[in-house]
C-alpha positions as CSV (number, residue, x, y, z in Angstrom):
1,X,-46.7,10.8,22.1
2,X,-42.9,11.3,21.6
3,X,-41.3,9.5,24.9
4,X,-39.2,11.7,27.0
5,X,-35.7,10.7,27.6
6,X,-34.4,9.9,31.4
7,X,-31.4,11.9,32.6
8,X,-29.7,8.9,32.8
9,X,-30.5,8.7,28.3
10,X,-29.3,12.3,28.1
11,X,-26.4,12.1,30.4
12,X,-24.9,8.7,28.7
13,X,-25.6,10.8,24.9
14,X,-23.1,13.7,26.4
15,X,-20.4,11.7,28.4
16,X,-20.6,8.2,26.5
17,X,-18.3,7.5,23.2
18,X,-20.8,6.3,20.6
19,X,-20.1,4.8,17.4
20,X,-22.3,4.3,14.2
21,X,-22.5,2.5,11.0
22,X,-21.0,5.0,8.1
23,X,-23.8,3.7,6.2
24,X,-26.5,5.5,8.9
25,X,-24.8,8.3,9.0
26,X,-23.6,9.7,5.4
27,X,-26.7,10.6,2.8
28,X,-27.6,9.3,-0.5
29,X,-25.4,11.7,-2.4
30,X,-22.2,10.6,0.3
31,X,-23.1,7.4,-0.7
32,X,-22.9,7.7,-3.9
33,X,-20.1,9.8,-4.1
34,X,-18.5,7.1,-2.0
35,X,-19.4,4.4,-4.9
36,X,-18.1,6.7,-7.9
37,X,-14.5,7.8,-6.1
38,X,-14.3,4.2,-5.5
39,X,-14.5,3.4,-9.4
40,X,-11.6,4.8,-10.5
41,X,-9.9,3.5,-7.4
42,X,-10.2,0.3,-8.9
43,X,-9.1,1.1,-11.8
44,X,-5.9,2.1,-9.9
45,X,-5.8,-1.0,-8.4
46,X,-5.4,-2.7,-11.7
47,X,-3.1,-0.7,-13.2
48,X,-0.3,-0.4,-10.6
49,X,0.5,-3.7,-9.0
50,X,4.0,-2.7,-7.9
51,X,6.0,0.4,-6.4
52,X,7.9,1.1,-10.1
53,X,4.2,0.5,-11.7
54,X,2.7,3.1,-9.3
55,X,5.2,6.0,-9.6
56,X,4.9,5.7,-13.9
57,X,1.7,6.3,-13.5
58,X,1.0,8.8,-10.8
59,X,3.6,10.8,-12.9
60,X,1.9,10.6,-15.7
61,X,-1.1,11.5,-13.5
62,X,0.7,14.4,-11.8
63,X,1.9,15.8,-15.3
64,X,-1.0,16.0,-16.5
65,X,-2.8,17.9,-13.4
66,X,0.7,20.6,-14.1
67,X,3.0,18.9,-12.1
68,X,7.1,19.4,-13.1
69,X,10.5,18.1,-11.9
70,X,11.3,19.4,-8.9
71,X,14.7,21.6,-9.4
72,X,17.1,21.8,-6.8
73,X,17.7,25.8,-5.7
74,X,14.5,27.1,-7.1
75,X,12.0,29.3,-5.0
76,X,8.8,28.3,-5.9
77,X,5.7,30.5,-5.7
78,X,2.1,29.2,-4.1
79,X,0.4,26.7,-5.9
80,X,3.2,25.7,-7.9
81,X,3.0,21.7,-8.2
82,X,6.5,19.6,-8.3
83,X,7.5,16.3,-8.2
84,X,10.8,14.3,-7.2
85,X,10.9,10.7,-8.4
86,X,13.2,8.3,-6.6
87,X,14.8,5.7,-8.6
88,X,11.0,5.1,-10.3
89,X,10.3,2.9,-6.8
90,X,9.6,6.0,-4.9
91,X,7.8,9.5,-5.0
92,X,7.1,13.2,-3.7
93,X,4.4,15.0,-5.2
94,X,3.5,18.6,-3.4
95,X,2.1,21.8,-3.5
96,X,3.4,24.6,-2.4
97,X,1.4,27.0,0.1
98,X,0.9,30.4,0.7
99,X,2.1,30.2,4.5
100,X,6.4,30.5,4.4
101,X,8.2,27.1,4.5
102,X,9.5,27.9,7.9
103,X,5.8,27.2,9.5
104,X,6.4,23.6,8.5
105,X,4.7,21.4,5.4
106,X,1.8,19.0,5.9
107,X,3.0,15.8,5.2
108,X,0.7,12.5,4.0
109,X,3.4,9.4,3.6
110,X,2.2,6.3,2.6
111,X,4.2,3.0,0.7
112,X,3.6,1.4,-2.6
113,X,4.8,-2.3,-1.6
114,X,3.2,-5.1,-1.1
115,X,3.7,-8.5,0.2
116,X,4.4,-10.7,-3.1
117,X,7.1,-13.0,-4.7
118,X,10.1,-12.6,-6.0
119,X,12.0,-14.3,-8.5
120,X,15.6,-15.3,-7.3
121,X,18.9,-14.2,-8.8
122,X,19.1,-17.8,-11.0
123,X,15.5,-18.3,-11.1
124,X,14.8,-20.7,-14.4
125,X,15.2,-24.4,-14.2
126,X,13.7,-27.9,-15.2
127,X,12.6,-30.5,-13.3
128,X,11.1,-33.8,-14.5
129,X,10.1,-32.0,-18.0
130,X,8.2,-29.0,-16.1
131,X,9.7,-25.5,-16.1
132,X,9.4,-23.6,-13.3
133,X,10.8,-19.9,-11.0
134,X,12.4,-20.6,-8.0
135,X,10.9,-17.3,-5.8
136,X,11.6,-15.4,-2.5
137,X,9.0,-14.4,-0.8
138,X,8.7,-10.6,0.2
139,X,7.1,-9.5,2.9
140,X,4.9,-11.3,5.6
141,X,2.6,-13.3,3.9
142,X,0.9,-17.0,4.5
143,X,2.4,-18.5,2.1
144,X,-0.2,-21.4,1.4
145,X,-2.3,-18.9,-0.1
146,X,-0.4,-18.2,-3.0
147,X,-0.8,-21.7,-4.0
148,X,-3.2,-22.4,-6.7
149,X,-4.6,-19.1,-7.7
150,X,-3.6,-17.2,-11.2
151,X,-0.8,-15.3,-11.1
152,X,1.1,-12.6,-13.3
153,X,4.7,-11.4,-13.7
154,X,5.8,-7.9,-13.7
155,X,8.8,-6.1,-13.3
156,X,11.9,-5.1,-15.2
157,X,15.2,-7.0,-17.0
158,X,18.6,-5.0,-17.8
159,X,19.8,-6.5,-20.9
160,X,23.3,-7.2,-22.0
161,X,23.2,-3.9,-24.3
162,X,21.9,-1.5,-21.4
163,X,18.4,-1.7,-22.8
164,X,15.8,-1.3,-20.0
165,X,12.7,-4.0,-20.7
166,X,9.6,-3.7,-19.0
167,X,8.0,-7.0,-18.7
168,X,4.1,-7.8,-17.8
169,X,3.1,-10.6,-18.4
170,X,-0.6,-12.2,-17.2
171,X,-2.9,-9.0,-16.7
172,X,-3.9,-8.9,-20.2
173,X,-7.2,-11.4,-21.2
174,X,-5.4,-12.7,-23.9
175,X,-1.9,-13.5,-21.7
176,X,-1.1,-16.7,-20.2
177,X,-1.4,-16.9,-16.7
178,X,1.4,-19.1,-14.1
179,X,1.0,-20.7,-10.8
180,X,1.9,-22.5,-7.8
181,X,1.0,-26.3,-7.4
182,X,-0.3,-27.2,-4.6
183,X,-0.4,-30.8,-3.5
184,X,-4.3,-32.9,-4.0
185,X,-6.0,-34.0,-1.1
186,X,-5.8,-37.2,-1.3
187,X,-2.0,-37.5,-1.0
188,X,-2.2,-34.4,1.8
189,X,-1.6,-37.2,4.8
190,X,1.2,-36.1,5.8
191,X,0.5,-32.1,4.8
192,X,-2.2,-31.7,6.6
193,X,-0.8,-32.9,10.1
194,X,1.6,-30.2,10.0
195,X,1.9,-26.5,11.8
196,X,-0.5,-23.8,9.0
197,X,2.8,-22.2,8.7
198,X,4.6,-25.7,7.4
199,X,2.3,-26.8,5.0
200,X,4.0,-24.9,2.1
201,X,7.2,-24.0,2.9
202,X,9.3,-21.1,0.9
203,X,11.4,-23.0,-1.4
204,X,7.9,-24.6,-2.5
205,X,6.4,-21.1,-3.7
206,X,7.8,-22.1,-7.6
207,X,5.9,-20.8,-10.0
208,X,4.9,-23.5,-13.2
209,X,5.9,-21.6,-16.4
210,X,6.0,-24.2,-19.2
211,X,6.1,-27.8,-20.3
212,X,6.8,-28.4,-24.1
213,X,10.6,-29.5,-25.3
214,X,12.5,-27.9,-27.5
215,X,12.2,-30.6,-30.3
216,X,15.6,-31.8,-30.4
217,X,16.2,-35.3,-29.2
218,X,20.1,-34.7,-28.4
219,X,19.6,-31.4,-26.3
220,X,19.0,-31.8,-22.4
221,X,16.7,-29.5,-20.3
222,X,14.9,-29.5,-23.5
223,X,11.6,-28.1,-21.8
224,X,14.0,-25.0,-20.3
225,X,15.7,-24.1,-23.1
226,X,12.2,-24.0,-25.3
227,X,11.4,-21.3,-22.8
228,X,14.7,-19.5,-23.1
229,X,13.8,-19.7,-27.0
230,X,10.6,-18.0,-26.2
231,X,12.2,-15.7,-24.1
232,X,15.0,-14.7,-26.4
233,X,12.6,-14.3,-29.5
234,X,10.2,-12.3,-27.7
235,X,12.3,-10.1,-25.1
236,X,15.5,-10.5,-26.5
237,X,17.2,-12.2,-23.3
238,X,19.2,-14.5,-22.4
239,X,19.4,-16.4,-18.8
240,X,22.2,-14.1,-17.5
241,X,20.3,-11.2,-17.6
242,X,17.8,-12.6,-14.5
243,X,20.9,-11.7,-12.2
244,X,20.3,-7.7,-12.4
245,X,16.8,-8.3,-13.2
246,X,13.5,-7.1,-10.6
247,X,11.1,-9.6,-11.8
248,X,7.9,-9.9,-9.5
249,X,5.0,-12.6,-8.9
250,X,1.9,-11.2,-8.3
251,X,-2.1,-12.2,-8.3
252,X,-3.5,-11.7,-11.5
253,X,-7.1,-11.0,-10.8
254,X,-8.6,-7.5,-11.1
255,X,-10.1,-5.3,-8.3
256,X,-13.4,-6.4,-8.2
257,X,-16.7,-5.4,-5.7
258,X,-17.7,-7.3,-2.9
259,X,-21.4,-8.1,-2.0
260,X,-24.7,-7.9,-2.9
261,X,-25.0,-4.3,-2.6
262,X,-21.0,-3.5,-3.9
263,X,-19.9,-2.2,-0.4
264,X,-16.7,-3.2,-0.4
265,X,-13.9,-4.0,-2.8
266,X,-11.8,-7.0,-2.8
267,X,-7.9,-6.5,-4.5
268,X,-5.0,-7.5,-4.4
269,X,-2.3,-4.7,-2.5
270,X,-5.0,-2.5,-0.8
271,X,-2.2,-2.5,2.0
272,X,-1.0,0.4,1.2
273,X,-2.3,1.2,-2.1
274,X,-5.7,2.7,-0.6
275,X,-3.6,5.4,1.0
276,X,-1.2,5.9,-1.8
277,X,-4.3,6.9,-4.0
278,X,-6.3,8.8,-1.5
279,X,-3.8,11.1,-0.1
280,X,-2.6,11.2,-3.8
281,X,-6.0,12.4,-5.3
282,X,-6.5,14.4,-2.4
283,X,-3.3,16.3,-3.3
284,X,-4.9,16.4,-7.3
285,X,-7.6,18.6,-5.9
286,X,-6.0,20.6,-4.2
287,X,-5.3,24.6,-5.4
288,X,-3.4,26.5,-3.0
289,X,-3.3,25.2,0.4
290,X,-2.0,27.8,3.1
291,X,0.5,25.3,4.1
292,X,2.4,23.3,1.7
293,X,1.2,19.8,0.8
294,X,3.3,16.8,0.4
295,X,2.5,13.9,-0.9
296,X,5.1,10.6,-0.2
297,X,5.2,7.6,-1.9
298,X,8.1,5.1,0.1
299,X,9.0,1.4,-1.0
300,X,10.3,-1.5,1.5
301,X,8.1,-0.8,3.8
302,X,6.9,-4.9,3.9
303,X,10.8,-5.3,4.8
304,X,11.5,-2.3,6.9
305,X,11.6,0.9,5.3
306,X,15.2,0.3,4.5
307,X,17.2,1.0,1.4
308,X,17.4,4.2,-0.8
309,X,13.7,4.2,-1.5
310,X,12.7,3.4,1.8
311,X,11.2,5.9,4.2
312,X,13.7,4.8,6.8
313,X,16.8,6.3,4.4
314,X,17.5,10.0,3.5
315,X,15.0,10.8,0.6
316,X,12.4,12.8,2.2
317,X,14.6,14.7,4.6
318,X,16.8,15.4,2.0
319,X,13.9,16.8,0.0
320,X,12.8,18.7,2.6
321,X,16.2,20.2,3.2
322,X,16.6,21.5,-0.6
323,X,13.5,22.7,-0.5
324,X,14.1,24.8,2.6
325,X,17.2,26.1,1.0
326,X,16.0,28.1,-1.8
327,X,14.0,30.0,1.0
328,X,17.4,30.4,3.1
329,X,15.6,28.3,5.8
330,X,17.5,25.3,7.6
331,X,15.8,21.9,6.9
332,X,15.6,21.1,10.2
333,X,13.1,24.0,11.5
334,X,11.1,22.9,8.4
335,X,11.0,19.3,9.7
336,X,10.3,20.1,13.4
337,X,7.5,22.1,12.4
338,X,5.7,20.4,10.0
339,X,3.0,17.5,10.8
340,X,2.4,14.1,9.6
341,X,-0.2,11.6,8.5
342,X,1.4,8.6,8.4
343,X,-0.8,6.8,5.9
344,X,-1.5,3.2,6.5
345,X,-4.3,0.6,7.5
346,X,-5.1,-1.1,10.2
347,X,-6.7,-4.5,11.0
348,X,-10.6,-4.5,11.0
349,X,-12.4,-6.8,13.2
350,X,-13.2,-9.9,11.4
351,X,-16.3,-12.2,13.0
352,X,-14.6,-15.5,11.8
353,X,-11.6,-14.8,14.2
354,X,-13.2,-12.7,17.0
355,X,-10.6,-14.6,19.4
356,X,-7.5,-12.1,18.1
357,X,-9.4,-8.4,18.3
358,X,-10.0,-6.6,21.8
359,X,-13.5,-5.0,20.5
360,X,-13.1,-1.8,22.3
361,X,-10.4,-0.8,21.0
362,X,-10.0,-2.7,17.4
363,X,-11.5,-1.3,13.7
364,X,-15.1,-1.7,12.4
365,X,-15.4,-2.0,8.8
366,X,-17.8,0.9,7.3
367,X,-17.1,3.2,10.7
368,X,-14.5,5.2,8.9
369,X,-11.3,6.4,8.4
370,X,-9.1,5.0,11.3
371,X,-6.3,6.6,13.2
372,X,-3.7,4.5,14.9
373,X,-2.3,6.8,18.2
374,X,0.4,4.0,18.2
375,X,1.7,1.0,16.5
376,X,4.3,-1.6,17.1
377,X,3.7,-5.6,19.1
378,X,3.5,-6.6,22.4
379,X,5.0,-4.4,24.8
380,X,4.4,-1.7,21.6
381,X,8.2,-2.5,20.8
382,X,8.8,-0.5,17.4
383,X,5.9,1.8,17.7
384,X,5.7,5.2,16.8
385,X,3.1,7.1,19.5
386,X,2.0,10.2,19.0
387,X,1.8,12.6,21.7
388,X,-2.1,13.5,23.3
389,X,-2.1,17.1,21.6
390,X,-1.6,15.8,18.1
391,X,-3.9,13.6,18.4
392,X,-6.3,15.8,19.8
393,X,-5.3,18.3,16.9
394,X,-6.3,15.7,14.5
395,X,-9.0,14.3,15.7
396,X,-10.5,18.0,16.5
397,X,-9.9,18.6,12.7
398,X,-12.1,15.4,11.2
399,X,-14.5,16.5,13.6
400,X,-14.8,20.2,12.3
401,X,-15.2,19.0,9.2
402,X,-17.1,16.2,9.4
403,X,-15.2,13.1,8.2
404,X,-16.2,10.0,9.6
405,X,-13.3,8.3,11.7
406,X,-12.8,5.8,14.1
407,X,-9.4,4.9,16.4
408,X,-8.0,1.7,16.2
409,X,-4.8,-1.0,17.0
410,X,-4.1,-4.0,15.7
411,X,-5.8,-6.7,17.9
412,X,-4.9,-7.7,21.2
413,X,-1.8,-6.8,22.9
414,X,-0.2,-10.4,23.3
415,X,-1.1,-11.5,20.1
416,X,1.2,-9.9,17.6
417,X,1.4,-6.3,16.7
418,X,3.0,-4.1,13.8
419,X,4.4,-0.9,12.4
420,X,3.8,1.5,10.0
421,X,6.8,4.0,8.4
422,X,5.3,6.5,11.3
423,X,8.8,6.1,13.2
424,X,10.7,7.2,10.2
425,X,9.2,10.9,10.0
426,X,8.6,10.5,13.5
427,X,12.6,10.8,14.2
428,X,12.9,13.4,11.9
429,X,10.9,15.3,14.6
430,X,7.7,15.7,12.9
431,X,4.8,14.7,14.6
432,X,3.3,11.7,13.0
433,X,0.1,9.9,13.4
434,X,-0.9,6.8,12.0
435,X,-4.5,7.3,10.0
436,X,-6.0,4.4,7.5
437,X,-8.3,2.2,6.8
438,X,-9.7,-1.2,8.2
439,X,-8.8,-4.2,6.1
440,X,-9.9,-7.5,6.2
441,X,-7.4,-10.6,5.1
442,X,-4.6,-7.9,5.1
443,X,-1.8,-9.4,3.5
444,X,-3.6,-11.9,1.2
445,X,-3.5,-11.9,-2.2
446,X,-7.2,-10.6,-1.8
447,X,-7.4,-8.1,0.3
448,X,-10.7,-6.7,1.3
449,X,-12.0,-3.1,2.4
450,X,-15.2,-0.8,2.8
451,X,-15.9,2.2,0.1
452,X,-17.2,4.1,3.1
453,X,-14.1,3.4,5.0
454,X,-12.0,4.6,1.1
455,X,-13.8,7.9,0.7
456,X,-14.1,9.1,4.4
457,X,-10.0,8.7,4.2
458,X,-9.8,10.3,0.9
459,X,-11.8,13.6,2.9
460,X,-9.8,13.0,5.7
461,X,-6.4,13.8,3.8
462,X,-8.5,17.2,1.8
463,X,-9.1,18.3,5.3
464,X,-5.7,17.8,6.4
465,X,-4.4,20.1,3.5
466,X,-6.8,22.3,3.8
């Protein structure tokens, strides 16, 4: 006989907060949908590494789905697709709605940067017959675990004639790979004894490039200039042109799935690379929203939105602003009307360090997409907190339409804390929230997250357009 529930059963099913498993809840055919979005994810993944990477080919991506330049002074009609491209580090993809631009735009912002290293100004030397980059590390990362894994170069050289080069160098099966040495165990004494943070230190991240002379016996740095040599024949450069040059170290392994049963995926520069592409492909599908979509792509975000490309400069507002103008509308009611997610992921709850995460409040892998009310550390210095109706609004909306989400901050309140680029539309007064997904080893050169948590974000962003 089917057992009757208590009132106390019914009463704690209508007034408790419950949370399940994503895997309990979606069917077979979410599942699988899940698994196939999550394909060409990965093949995202592997194919834009850094910010200048990503914009080339979500161009390329937008042209082809009728995209076009955006032109300053043009009214455009509904569903007309444009896109403004910052300096090739940053992007705005959107469609335009059939509401007027003074009701506001729906915003989705997310960056394309990601913790890494970069080669210095005068990077090439040698040093007891070994070649080697002298790097700066970008971002907050721990920097003994870039030590001793493959790694690839990408990025771009000015040369002496103007010519733009685009170099990548290590993705390809057939490409050498570089590294950084780490020291053996048995001589690690000393190493080990220190602070985690101490064991490499940054002017140790150099990355081994070469080791064969130039076979000359009269020439010195012989092992140096056979790499200029190889340089020169194969790029055409010579060492001055590092000084202008953007030349980046990143992990050379592909996007790969995790686990028996390919839950998860493990990748370098999911942070925030999983948000670029959802809210991106959400903005692919969509047709003619009522409001209009926009779709952000900011860089510096792992050094504080600053710069001309970061979300923290003028870019987007003065986007906004010319696009308001062709309708005779004043940027600023655009701005204070439109609404924001602030696309970015949050820390999920990891069993190995349990001692960092408040439970009731942190992240589960495979419970969804997770929104952040507020960010920031400690006493929630640098956040960006949105107000209790927003929320509300948003979290009313994944309901109605039946995304799976979860809320979210990062770990205990003493223990360290962060921000997102939510304060930057934030203080353009737009309303902002912070929505994501949970990471695990955020910030490593393997970074790993849940498909559930991928595609319930991905639906999240089609039901914020609409």
């Amino acid at each position: 006989m089917e057992k009757t529930k208590s009132e106390a059963q019914k009463l704690k099913e209508e007034l408790f907060l419950s949370r399940k498993h994503g895997g309990l809840l979606l069917s077979e055919e979410e599942l699988s949908a899940a698994q196939d979005y999550c394909e060409d994810y990965k093949a995202f993944l592997n194919r834009a590494k850094t910010e200048r990477e990503t914009v080339e080919l979500t161009i390329t991506m937008a042209e082809k789905a009728g995209f076009v330049p955006f032109e300053i002074g043009k009214a455009y009609q509904p569903g007309d697709k444009i896109y403004y491209n910052n300096r090739k580090k940053a992007a705005i993809f959107a469609v335009i709605g059939t509401d007027p631009i003074e009701q506001g735009v729906n915003l989705m912002t997310s960056h394309i940067d990601s913790p890494r290293l970069d080669l210095k100004v005068n990077p090439l030397y040698e040093d007891n017959e070994l070649a080697l980059f002298k790097t700066h590390y970008y971002g907050g990362i721990k920097k003994y675990q870039w030590t001793a894994i493959p790694l690839a170069l990408h990025g771009v050289v000015v040369r002496s004639d103007d010519t733009t080069l685009t170099v990548t160098v290590g993705e390809d099966e057939n490409d050498p790979v570089f590294c950084v040495t780490d020291l053996l165990p048995h001589l690690a004494a000393d190493q080990v004894k220190l602070p985690l943070h101490e064991g490499i230190k940054g002017e140790q991240l150099n990355i081994l490039i070469g080791s064969h002379p130039f076979r000359d016996d009269e020439a010195s740095e012989r092992v140096k200039l056979n790499l200029m040599r190889i340089l020169n024949e194969k790029y055409g450069i010579v060492e001055k042109d590092f000084r202008s040059a953007e030349l980046t170290i990143v992990p050379a392994f592909k996007a790969r799935d995790i686990g028996f049963d390919r839950s998860m995926i493990g990748a370098y520069g999911q942070d925030d690379h999983v948000c670029a592409y959802t809210s991106f492909s959400a903005l692919l599908a969509a047709k003619s929203p009522k409001r209009t979509a926009v779709c952000v792509f900011s860089d510096k975000e792992e050094t504080g939105s600053n710069g001309t490309t970061g979300l923290a400069g003028s870019f987007l507002s003065f986007f906004l602003e010319n696009l308001a103008a062709a309708y005779n509308v004043p940027g600023r009611i655009v701005m204070s009307r439109s609404k924001c997610l602030s696309a970015d992921v949050n820390a999920a709850f990891d069993p190995n360090f349990p001692e960092v995460s408040e439970p009731r409040n942190n992240c589960f892998v495979n419970y969804g997409a997770v929104i952040t009310k507020y960010t920031g550390a400690r006493g929630k210095s640098g956040t960006s907190d949105a107000s209790a109706e927003f929320a509300a609004e948003i979290q009313h909306l994944m309901d109605r339409e039946n995304v799976l989400w979860q809320t979210g901050e990062l770990g205990k309140v003493d223990q360290g804390g962060g921000g997102t680029v939510a304060f930057c539309t934030a203080e353009l007064d737009i309303d902002t929230i912070d929505i994501g997904v949970p990471v695990l080893s955020m910030h490593a050169p393997f970074e790993v997250t849940s498909k559930i948590d991928i595609y319930s974000l991905y639906r999240a962003f089609v039901a914020f357009i609409g």
